[in-house]
Backbone bond lengths (Angstrom), bond angles and torsions (degrees), N, CA, C in turn:
res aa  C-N    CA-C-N  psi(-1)  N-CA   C-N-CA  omega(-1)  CA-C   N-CA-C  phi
1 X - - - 1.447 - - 1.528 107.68 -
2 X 1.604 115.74 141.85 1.239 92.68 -160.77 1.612 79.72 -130.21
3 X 1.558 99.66 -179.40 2.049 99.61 -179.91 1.629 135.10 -73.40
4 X 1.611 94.42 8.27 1.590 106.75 174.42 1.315 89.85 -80.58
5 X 1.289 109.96 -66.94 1.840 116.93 177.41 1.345 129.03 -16.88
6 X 1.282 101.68 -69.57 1.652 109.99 159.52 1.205 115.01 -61.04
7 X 1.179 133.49 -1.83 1.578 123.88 -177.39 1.474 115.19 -93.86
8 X 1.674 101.80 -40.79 1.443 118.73 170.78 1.827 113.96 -77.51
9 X 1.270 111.71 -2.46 1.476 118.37 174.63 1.704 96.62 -85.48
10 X 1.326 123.10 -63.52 1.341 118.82 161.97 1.144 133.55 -27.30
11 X 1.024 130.19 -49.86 1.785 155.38 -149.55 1.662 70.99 -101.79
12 X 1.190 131.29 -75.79 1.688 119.91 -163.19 1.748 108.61 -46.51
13 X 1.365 117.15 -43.89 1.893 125.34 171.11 1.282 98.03 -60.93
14 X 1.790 131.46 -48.82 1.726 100.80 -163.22 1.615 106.65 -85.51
15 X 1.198 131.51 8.14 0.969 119.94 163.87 1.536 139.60 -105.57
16 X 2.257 105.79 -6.32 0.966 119.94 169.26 1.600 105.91 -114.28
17 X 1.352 106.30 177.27 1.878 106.57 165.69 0.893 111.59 -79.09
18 X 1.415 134.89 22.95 1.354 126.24 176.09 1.532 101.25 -74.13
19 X 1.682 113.55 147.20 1.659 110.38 -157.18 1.698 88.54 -124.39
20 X 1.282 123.33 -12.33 1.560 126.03 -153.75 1.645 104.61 -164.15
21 X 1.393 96.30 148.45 1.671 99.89 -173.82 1.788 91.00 -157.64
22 X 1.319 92.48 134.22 2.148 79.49 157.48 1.716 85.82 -155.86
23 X 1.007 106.35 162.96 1.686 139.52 166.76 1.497 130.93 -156.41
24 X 1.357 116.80 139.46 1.451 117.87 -177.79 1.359 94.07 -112.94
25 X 1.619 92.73 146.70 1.891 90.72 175.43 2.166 77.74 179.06
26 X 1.590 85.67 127.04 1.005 123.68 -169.78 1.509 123.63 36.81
27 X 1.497 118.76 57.98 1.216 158.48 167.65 1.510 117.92 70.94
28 X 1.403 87.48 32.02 2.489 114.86 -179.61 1.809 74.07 -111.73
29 X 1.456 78.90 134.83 1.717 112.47 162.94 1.694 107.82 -125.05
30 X 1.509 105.68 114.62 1.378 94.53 -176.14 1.753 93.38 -117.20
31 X 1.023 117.25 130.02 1.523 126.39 158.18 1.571 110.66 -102.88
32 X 1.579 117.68 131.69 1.657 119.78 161.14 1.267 86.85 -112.94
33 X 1.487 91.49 157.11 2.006 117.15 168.06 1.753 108.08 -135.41
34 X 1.095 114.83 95.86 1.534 102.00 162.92 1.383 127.22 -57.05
35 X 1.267 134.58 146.67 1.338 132.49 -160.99 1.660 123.99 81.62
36 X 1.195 113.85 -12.64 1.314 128.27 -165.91 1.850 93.21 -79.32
37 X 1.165 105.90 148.85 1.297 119.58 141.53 1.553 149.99 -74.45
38 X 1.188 148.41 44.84 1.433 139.06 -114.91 1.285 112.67 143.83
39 X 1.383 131.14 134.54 2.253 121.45 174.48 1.243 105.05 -63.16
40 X 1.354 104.74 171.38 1.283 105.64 179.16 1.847 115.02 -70.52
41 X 1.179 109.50 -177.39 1.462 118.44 -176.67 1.497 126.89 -104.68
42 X 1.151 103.67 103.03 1.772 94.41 -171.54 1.757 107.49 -104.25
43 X 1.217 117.03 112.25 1.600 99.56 -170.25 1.884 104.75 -132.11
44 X 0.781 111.41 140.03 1.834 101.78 166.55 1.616 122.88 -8.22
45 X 1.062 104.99 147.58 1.607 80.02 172.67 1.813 97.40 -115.19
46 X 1.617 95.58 151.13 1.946 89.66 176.16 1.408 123.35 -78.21
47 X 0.857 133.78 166.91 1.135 125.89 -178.63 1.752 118.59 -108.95
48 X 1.535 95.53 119.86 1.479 137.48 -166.31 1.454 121.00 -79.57
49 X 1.131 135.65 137.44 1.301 120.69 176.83 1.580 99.21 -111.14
50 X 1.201 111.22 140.13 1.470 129.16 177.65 1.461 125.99 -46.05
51 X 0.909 137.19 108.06 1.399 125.32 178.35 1.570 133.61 -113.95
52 X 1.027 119.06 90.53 1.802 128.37 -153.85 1.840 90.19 -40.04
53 X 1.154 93.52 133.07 1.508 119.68 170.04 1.717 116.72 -86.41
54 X 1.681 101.82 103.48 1.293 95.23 164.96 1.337 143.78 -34.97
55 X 1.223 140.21 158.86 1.540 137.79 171.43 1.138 124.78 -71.77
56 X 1.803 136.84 84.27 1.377 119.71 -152.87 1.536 87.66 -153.20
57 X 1.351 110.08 155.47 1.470 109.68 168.63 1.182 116.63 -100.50
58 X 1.537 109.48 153.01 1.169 122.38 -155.45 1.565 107.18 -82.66
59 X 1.825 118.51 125.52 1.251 106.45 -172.47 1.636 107.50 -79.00
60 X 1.416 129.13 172.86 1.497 138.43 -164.35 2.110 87.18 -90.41
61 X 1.180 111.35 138.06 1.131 133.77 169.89 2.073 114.45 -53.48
62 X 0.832 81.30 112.44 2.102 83.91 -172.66 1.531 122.05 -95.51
63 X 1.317 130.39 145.68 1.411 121.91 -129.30 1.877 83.78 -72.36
64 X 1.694 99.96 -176.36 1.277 106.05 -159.49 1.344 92.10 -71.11
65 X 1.564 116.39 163.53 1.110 134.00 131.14 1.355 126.25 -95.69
66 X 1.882 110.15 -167.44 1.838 118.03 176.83 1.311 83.68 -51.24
67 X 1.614 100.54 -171.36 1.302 141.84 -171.38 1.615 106.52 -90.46
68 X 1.426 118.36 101.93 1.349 116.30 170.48 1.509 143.68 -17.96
69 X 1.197 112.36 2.42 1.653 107.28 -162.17 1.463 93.81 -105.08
70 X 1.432 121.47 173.32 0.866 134.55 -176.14 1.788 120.21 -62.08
71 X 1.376 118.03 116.14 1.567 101.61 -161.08 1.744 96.86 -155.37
72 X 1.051 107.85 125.28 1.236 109.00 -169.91 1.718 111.45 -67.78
73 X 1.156 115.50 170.33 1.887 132.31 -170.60 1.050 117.64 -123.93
74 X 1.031 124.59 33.14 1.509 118.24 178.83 1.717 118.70 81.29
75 X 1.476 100.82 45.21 1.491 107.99 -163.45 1.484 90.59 -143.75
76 X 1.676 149.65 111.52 1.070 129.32 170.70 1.644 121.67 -61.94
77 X 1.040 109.55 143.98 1.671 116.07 180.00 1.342 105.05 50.30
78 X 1.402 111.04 24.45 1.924 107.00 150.79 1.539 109.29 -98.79
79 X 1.571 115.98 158.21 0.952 124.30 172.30 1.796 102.36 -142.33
80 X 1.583 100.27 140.93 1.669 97.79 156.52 1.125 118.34 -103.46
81 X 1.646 124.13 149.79 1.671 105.88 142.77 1.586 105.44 -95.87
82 X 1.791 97.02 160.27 1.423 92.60 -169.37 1.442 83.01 -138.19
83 X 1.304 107.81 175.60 1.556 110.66 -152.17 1.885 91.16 -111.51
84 X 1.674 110.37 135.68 0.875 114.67 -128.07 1.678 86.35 -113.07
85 X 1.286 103.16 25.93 1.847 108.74 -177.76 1.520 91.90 -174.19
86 X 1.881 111.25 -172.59 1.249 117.79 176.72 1.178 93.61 -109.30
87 X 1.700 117.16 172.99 1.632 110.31 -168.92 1.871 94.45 151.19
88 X 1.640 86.83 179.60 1.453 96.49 171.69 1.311 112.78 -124.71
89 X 1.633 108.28 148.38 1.851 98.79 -150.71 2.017 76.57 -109.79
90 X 1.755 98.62 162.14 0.705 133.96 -178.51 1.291 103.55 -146.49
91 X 1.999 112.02 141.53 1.351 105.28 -160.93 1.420 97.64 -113.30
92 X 2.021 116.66 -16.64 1.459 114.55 -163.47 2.021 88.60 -112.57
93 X 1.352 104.89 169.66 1.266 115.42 161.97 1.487 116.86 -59.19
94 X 1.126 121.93 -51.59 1.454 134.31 179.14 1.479 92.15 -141.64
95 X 2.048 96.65 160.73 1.397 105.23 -159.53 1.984 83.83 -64.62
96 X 1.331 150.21 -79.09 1.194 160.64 177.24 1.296 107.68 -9.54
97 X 1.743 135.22 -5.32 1.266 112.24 169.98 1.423 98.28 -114.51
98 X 1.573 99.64 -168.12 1.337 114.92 178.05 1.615 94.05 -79.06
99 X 1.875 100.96 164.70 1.549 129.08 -174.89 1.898 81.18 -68.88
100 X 1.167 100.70 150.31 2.112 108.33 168.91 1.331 106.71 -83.48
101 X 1.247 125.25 -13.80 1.561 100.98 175.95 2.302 86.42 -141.34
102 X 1.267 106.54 161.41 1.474 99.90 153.87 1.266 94.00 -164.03
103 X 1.974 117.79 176.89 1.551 126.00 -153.70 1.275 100.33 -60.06
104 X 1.347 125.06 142.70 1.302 141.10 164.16 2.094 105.75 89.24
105 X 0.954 104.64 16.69 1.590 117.70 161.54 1.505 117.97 -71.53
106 X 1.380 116.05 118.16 1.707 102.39 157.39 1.125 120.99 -69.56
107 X 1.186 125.06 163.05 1.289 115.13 -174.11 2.236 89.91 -158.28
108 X 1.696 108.90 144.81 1.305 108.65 173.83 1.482 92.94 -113.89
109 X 1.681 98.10 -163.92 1.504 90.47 -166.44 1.405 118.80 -92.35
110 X 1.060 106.43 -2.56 1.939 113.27 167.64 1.876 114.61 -92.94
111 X 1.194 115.23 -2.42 1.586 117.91 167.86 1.614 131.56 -60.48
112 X 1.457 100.85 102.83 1.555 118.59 -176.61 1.743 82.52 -26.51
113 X 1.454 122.90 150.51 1.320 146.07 127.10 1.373 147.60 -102.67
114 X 1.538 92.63 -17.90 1.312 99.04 -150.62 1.705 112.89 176.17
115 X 1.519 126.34 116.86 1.085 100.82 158.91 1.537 128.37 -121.15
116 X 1.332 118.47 151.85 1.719 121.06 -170.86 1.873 99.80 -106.47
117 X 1.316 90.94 130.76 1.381 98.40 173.71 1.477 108.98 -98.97
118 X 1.355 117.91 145.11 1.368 123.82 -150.63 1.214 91.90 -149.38
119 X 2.076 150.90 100.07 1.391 114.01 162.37 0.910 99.03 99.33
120 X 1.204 133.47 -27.70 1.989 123.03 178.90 2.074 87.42 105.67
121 X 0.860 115.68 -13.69 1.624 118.65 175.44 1.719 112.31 -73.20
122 X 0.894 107.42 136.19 1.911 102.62 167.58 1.278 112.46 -103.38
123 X 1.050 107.06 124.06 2.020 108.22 171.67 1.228 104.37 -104.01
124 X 1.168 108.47 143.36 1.590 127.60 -173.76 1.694 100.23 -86.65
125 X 1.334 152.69 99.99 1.083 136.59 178.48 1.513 115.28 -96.43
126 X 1.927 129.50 118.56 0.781 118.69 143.69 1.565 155.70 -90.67
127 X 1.219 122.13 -157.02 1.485 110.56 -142.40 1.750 84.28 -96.68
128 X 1.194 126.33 -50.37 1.764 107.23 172.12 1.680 104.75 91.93
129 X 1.287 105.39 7.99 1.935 101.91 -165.59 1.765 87.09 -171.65
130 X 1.593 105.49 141.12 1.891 116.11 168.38 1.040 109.91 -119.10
131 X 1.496 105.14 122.62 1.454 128.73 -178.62 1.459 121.00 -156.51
132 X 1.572 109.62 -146.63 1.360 96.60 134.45 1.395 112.68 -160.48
133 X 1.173 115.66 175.89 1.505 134.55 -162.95 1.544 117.55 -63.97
134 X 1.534 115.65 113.86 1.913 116.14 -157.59 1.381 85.19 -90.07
135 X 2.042 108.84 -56.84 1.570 91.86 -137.43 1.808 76.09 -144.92
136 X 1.399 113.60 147.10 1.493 127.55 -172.49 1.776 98.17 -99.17
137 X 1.214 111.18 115.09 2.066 94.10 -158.16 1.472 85.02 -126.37
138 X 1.860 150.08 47.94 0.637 144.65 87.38 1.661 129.00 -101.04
139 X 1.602 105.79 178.49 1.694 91.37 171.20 1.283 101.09 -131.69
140 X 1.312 114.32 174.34 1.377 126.51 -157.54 1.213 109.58 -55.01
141 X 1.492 126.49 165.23 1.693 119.69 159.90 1.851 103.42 80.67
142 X 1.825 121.57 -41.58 1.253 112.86 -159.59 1.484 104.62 -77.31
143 X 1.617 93.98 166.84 1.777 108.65 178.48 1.216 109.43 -76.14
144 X 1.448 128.96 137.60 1.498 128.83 162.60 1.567 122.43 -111.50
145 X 1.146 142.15 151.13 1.497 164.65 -162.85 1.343 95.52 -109.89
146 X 1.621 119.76 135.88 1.303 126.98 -157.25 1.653 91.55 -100.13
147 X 1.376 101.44 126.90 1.727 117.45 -170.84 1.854 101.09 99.06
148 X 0.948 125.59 -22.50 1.434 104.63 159.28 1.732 147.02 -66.51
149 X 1.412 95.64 141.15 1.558 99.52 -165.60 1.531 131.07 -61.61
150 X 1.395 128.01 101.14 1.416 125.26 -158.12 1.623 103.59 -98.87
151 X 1.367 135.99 -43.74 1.243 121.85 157.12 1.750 108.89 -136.66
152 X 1.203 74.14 169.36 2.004 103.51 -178.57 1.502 115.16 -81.18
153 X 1.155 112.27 125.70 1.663 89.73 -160.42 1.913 85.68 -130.25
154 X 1.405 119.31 112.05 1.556 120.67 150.75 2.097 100.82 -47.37
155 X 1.451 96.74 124.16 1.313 96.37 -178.83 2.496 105.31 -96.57
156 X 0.884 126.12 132.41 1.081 138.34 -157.47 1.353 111.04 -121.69
């Protein structure tokens, strides 16, 4: 990816509501955030194991919401994570392992949870908040809406 690329990825955000973008492609992870303070982020990318993408249609993108990270609702010492793009969530690395987090898991704020496929890309999503895990509020395989709540997190 070179800096025209990213330039026309920009120019595509100031002219839509799109608020966030990331892609890995050839082991560059680039995330933008509109609203952010700070350049964008270019960091290694980790290494992911592939996960065949069910057959599902793709739902239409829904106006923005808050800011994805973990942020409580009007619940003391609750926290959500919410899924921080649109995509399809996956709860294990591969279908053959265990889910990375399930109810009654601690979890800190760098703990794999979850990954959402976005693009044919896998994002690794972590938990962003230490606690632990109340209630699992998607299930495997389903589509998620970027700002929706994927688990319940007792905050600690």
């Amino acid at each position: 990816m070179d800096l025209k690329e990213i330039k026309q990825i920009i120019s595509l955000m100031t002219r839509s509501d799109l608020s966030e973008f990331s892609i890995e492609e050839d082991g560059l992870k680039l995330r933008i955030r509109r609203g952010t303070s700070g350049p964008a982020n270019f960091v290694p990318a980790p290494q992911v194991q592939m996960i065949p993408a069910p057959a599902s249609s793709a739902a239409p993108a829904s106006a923005p919401q808050p800011p994805a990270t973990a942020a409580a609702d009007n619940e003391p010492g609750i926290a959500y994570i919410k899924s921080p793009m649109v995509g399809t969530l996956y709860r294990a690395p591969s279908p053959e392992n265990p889910p990375f987090v399930d109810t009654g898991a601690r979890v800190v704020e760098n703990t794999p949870v979850c990954i959402i496929e976005a693009m044919k890309i896998m994002n690794e999503i972590q938990a962003e908040v230490k606690g632990v895990i109340l209630e699992v509020l998607v299930e495997n395989g389903q589509p998620v809406e970027f700002g929706q709540r994927l688990f319940k997190v007792q905050v600690t």
